[in-house]
C-alpha positions as CSV (number, residue, x, y, z in Angstrom):
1,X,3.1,-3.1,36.5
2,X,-0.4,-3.1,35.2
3,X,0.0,0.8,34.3
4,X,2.9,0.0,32.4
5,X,0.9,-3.1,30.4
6,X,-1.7,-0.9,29.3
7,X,0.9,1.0,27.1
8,X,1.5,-2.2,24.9
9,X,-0.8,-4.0,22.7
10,X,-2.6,-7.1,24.5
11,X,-0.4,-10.4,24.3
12,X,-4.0,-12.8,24.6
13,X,-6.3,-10.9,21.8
14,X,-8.1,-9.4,24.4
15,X,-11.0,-7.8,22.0
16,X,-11.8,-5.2,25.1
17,X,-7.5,-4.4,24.4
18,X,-7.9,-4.1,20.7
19,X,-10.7,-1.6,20.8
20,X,-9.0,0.6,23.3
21,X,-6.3,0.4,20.4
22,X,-8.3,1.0,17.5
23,X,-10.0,4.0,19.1
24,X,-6.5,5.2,20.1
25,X,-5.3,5.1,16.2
26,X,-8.8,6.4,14.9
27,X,-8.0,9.4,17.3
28,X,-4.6,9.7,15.4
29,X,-6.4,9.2,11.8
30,X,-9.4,12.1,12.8
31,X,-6.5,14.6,14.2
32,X,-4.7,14.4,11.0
33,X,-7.8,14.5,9.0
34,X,-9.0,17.6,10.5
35,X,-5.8,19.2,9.2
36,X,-6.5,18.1,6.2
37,X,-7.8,21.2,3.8
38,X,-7.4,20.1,-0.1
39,X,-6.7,24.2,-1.2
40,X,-3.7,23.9,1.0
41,X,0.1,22.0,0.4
42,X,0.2,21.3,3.8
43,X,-1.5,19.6,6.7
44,X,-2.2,22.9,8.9
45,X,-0.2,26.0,9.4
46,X,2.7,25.8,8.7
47,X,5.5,27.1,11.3
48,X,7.3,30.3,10.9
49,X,10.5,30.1,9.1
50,X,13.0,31.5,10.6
51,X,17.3,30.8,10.9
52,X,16.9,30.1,15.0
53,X,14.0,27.5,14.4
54,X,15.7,24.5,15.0
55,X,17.9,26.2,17.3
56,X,14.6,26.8,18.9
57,X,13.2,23.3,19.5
58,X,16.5,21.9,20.6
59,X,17.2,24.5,23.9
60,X,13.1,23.5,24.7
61,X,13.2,19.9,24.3
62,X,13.5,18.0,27.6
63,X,12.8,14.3,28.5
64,X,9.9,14.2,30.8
65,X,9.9,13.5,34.7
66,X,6.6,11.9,34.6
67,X,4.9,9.1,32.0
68,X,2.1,10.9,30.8
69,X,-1.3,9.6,29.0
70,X,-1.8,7.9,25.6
71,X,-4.2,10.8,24.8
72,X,-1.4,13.5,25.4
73,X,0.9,11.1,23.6
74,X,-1.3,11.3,20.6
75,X,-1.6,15.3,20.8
76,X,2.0,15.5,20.8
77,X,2.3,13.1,17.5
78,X,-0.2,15.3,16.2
79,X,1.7,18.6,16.7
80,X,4.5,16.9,14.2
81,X,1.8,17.3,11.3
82,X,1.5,20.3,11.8
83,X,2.7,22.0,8.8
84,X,3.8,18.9,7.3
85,X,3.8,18.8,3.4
86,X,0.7,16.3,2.2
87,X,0.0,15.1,-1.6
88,X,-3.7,15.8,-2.7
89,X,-4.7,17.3,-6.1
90,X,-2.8,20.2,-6.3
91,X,0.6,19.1,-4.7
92,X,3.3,18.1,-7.3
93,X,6.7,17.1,-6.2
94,X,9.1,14.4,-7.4
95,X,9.3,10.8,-6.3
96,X,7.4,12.0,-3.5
97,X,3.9,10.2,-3.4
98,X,1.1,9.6,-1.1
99,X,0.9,6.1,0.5
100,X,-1.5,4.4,-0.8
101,X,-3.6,2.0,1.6
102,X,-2.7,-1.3,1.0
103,X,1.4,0.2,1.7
104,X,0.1,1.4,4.8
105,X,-1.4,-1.6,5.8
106,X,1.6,-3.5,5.1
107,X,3.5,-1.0,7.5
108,X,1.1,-1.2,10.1
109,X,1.4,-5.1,9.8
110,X,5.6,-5.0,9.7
111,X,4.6,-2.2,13.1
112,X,3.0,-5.2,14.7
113,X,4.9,-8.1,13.8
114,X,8.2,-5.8,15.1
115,X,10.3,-8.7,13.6
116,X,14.3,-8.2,12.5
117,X,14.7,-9.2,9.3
118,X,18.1,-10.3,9.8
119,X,16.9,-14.2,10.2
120,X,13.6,-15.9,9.4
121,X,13.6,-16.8,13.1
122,X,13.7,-13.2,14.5
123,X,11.2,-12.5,11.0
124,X,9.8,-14.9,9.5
125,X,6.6,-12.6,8.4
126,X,9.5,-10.0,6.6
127,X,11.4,-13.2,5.6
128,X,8.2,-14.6,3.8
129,X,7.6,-11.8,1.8
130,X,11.0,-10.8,1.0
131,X,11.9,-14.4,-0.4
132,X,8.4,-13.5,-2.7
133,X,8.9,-10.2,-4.0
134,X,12.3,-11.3,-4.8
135,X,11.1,-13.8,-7.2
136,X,8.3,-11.6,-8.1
137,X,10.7,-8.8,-8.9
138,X,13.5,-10.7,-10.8
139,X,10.7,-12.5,-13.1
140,X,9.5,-8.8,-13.7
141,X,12.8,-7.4,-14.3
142,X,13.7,-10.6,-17.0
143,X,16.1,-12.7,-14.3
144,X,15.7,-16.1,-13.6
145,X,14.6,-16.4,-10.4
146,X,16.0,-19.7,-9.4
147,X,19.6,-17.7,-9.6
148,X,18.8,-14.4,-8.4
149,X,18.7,-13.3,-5.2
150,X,18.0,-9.7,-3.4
151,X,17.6,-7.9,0.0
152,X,15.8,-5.1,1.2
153,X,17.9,-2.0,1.9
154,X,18.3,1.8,2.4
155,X,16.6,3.4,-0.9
156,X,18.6,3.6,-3.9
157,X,21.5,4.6,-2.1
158,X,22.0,1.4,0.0
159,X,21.8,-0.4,-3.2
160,X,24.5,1.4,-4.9
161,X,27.0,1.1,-1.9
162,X,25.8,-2.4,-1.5
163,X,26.6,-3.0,-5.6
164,X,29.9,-1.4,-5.1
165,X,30.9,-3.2,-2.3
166,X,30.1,-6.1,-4.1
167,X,32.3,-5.4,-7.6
168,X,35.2,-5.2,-5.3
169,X,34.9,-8.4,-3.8
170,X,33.7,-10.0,-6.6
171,X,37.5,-9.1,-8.3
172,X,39.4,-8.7,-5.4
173,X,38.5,-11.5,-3.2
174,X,41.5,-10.6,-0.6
175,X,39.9,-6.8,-0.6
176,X,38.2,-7.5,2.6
177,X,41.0,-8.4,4.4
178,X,43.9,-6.3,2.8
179,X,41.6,-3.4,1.3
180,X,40.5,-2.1,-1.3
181,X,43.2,-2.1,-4.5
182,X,44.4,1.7,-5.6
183,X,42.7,2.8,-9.3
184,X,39.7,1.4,-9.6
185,X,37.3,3.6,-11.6
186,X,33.5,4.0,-12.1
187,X,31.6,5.2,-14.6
188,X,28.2,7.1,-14.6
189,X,26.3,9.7,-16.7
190,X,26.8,13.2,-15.8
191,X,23.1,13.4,-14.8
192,X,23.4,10.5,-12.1
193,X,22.4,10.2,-8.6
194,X,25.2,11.3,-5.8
195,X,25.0,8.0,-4.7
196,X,27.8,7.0,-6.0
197,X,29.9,10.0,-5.1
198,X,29.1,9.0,-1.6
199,X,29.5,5.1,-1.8
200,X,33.4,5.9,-3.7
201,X,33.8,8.1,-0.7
202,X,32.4,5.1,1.8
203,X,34.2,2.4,0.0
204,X,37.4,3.9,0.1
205,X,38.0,4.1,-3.6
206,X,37.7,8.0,-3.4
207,X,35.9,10.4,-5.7
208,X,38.9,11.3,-8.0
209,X,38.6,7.6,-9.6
210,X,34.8,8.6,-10.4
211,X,34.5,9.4,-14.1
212,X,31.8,11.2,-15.3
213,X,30.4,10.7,-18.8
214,X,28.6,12.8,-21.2
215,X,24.7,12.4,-21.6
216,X,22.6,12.8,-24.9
217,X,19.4,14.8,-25.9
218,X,17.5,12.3,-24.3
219,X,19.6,12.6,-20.9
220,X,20.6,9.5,-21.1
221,X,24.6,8.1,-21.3
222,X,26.3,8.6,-24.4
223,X,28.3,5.3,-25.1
224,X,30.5,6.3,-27.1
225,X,32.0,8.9,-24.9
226,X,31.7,5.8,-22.1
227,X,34.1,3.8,-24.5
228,X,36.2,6.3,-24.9
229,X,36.6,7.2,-21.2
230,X,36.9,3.8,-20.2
231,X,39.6,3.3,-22.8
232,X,41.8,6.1,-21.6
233,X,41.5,5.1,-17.9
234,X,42.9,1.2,-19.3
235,X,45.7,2.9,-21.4
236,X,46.5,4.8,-18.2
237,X,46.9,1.6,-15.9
238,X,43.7,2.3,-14.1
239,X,41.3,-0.7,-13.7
240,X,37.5,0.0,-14.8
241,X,35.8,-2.0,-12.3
242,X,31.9,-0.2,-11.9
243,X,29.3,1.5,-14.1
244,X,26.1,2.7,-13.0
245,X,23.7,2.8,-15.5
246,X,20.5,5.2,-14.4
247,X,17.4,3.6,-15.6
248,X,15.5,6.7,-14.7
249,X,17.5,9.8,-13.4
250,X,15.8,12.0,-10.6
251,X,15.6,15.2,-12.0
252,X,15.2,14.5,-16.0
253,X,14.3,11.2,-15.9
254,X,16.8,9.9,-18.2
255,X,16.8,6.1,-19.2
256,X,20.3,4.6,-19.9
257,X,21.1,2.0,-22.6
258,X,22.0,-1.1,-20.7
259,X,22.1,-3.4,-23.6
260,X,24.6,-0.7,-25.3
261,X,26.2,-0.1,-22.2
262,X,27.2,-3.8,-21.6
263,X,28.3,-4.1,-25.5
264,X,30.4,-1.2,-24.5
265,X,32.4,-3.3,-21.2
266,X,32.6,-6.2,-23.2
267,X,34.0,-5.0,-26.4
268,X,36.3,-3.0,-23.9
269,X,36.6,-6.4,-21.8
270,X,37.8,-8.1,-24.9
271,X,40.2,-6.1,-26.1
272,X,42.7,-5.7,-23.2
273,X,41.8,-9.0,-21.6
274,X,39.7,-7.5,-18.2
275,X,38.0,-9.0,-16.0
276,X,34.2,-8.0,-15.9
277,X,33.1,-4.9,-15.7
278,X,30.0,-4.7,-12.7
279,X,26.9,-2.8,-14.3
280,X,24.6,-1.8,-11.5
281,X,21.0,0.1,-12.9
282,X,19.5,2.7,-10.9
283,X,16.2,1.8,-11.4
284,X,15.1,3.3,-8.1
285,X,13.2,5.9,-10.1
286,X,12.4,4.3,-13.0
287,X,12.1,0.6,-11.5
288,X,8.5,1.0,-11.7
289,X,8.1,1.2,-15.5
290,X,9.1,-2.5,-15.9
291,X,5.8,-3.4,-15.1
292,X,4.8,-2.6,-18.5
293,X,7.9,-4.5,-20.4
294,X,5.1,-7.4,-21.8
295,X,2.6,-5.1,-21.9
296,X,0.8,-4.9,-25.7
297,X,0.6,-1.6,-27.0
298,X,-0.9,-2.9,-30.1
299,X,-4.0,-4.0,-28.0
300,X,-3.5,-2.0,-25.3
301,X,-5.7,-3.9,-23.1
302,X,-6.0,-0.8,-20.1
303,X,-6.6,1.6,-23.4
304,X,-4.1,4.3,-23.0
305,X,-4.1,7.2,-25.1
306,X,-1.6,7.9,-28.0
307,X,0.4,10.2,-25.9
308,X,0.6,7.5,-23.0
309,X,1.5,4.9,-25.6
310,X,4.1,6.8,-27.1
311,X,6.1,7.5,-24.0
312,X,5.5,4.0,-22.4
313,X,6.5,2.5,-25.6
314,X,9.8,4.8,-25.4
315,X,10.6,3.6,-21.8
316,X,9.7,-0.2,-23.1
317,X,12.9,-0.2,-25.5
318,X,15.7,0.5,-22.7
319,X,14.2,-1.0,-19.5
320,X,13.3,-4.5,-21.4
321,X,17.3,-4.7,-21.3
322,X,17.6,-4.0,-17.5
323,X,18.2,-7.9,-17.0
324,X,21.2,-7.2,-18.7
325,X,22.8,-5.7,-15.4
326,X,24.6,-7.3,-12.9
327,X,21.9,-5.8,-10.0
328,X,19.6,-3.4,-9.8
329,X,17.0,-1.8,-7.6
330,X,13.5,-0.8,-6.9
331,X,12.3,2.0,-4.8
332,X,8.6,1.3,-4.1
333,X,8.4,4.5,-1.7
334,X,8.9,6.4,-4.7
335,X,6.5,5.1,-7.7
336,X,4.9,1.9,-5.8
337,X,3.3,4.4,-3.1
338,X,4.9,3.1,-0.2
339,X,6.1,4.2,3.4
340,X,9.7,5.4,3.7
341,X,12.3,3.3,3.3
342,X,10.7,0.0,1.0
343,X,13.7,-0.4,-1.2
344,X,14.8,-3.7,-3.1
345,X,18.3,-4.7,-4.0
346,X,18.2,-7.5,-6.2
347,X,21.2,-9.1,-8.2
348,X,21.8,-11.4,-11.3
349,X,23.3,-14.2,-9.9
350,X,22.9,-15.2,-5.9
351,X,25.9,-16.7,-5.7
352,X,27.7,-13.1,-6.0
353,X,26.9,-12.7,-2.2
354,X,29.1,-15.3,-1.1
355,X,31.9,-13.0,-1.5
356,X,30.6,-10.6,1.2
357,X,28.9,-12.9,3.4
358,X,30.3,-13.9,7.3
359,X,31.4,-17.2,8.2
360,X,28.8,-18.1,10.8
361,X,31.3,-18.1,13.3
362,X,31.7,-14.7,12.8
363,X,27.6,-14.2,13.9
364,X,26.6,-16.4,16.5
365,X,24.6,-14.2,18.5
366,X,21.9,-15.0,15.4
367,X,22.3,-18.6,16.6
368,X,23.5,-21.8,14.4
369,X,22.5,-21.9,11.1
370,X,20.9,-25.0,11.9
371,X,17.3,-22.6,13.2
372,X,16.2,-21.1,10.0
373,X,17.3,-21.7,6.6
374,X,17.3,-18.1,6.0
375,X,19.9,-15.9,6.7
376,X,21.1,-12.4,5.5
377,X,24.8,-11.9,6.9
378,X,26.4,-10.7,3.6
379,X,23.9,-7.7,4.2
380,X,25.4,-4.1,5.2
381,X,22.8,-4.2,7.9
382,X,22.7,-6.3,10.8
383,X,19.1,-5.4,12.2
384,X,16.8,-4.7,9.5
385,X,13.1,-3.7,9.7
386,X,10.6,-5.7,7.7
387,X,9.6,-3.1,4.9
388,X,9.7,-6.2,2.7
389,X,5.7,-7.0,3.8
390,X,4.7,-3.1,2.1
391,X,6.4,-3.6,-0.7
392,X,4.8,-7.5,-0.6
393,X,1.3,-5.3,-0.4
């Protein structure tokens, strides 16, 4: 049993323990950094490209008879860098950063800690810091934070599935017993993420009900033609229930109107007597920018040039509106420079989860309620790791 111990960090502090640790990880940090060559796009060669590649490493993989040491562990993690794409100077690629240290830290502290963030009992670390990027988050996005409420998720495309999921229960409170109604329709640019291709498909709406709509110069929705669409679908019988807005597209880094797109389901609303239409922003690539919605361009207090200013100033007049959505999202392993996956899923109004959350009869392998005043059983997820402490970093 003591060979076994010595794979697991000590449970008494053991500083003798930790050092064996730390000289085990700086091993890890030198192999990497000695692949490391700032001419180069990748860390290393890079391995032969070929059609049978994969093909390759599946017929040759085999789980080992015998345990083998940490040191051969750590050459083996290493042989997975090799070739590996790396950000330095000359590496440009979208949404695609290099973590920055404070992310990794928080990673190596969520590593540790090894807490589900399902309940504050399982997590209370990840619970913490999820409860405070929450608030920190909705104050930044222009929600009151006493109402709203938010989760961490699977990137931008958790968040869309989860907003979905919500619109239907939020109108069709029987939906998740009976199903989910026949035409309903959803609205997004024509420059959107697949997202919400997928989450129609995963749903069970089905794609045919998505309706695409055109985009302007700017690559961003054209409202009018939104009206227009969403019109036709009502004079049709269909039911518009969903529009994504993209606050930041992927490829062209459009910004959608929220403030016009809401003016749009309303006037629509109002006309033929609907029930609210859900808005859900994309912000997952764009989420970033509202960090500089106060900011002072007249003063500019971190003295950004004119060309800065100009475009800054440009994203300022859409994503100041972004509170005007029913939820949105922030992907901080895209912009904020954390590990893979530190996504937030935030929405208006908290109470808009008690339309897909469990009776706690229906969980009690989480134990009564009674433990920890924090629970997450409207999530998707049941396990969840605690990315909530990088983004929190």
């Amino acid at each position: 049993m003591k060979g076994i111990q010595a794979y697991y960090p000590s449970e008494d502090g053991c500083s003798a323990e930790r050092e064996k640790l730390m000289k085990q990880i700086n091993q890890m940090l030198i192999n990497i950094d000695n692949l490391k060559e700032p001419a180069k796009l990748t860390l290393g060669e890079a391995p032969e490209s070929m059609d049978s590649f994969y093909n390759h490493l599946s017929q040759q993989a085999v789980i080992p008879d015998e345990s083998m040491s940490i040191e051969k562990v750590i050459t083996q993690l290493t042989e997975l860098a090799e070739g590996h794409r790396y950000v330095n100077s000359r590496y440009v690629a979208n949404a695609a950063p290099l973590s920055n240290i404070p992310g990794i830290l928080g990673n190596l502290i969520m590593v540790l800690l090894n807490g589900n963030n399902l309940w504050d009992v399982e997590g209370s670390g990840a619970a913490m810091a999820e409860v405070k990027i929450t608030s920190m988050l909705s104050k930044l996005a222009g929600y009151d934070a006493d109402n709203s409420g938010g989760y961490t998720t699977w990137g931008g495309q958790g968040a869309v599935f989860n907003s979905l999921r919500l619109a239907v229960a939020k109108q069709f409170p029987d939906s998740n017993e009976e199903g989910v109604p026949r035409n309903l329709y959803c609205f997004c640019s024509e420059l959107a993420h697949y997202s919400l291709y997928k989450s129609m498909e995963a749903v069970g709406i089905g794609t045919k009900y998505l309706i695409r709509v055109k985009v302007k110069e700017d690559h961003s929705m054209d409202t009018d033609d939104l009206q227009e669409k969403m019109e036709q679908v009502v004079l049709k019988g269909g039911h518009p229930l969903y529009i994504l807005a993209s606050t930041g597209t992927t490829d062209t880094f459009g910004i959608d109107d929220v403030k016009a797109i809401k003016k749009a389901a309303e006037d629509l609303e109002a006309a033929y007597a609907l029930a609210p239409v859900f808005i859900h922003a994309d912000a997952a690539m764009g989420g970033m920018y509202t960090f500089f919605n106060d900011y002072d361009f007249e003063k500019n207090p971190l003295g950004f040039n004119r060309e800065v200013l100009y475009v800054l100033e440009s994203y300022q007049s859409k994503l100041k509106n972004i509170c005007l959505a029913d939820s949105l999202v922030f992907d901080f392993h895209k912009l904020g420079q954390t590990p893979y996956t530190s996504s937030l899923f935030l929405v208006k109004n908290k109470a808009d989860f008690s339309h897909v959350d469990l009776d706690h009869e229906e969980t009690p392998y989480v134990g009564n309620r009674s433990y920890g005043s924090y629970h997450t059983s409207y999530t998707l997820e049941c396990s969840r790791a605690g990315s909530s402490i990088p983004i929190y970093a």
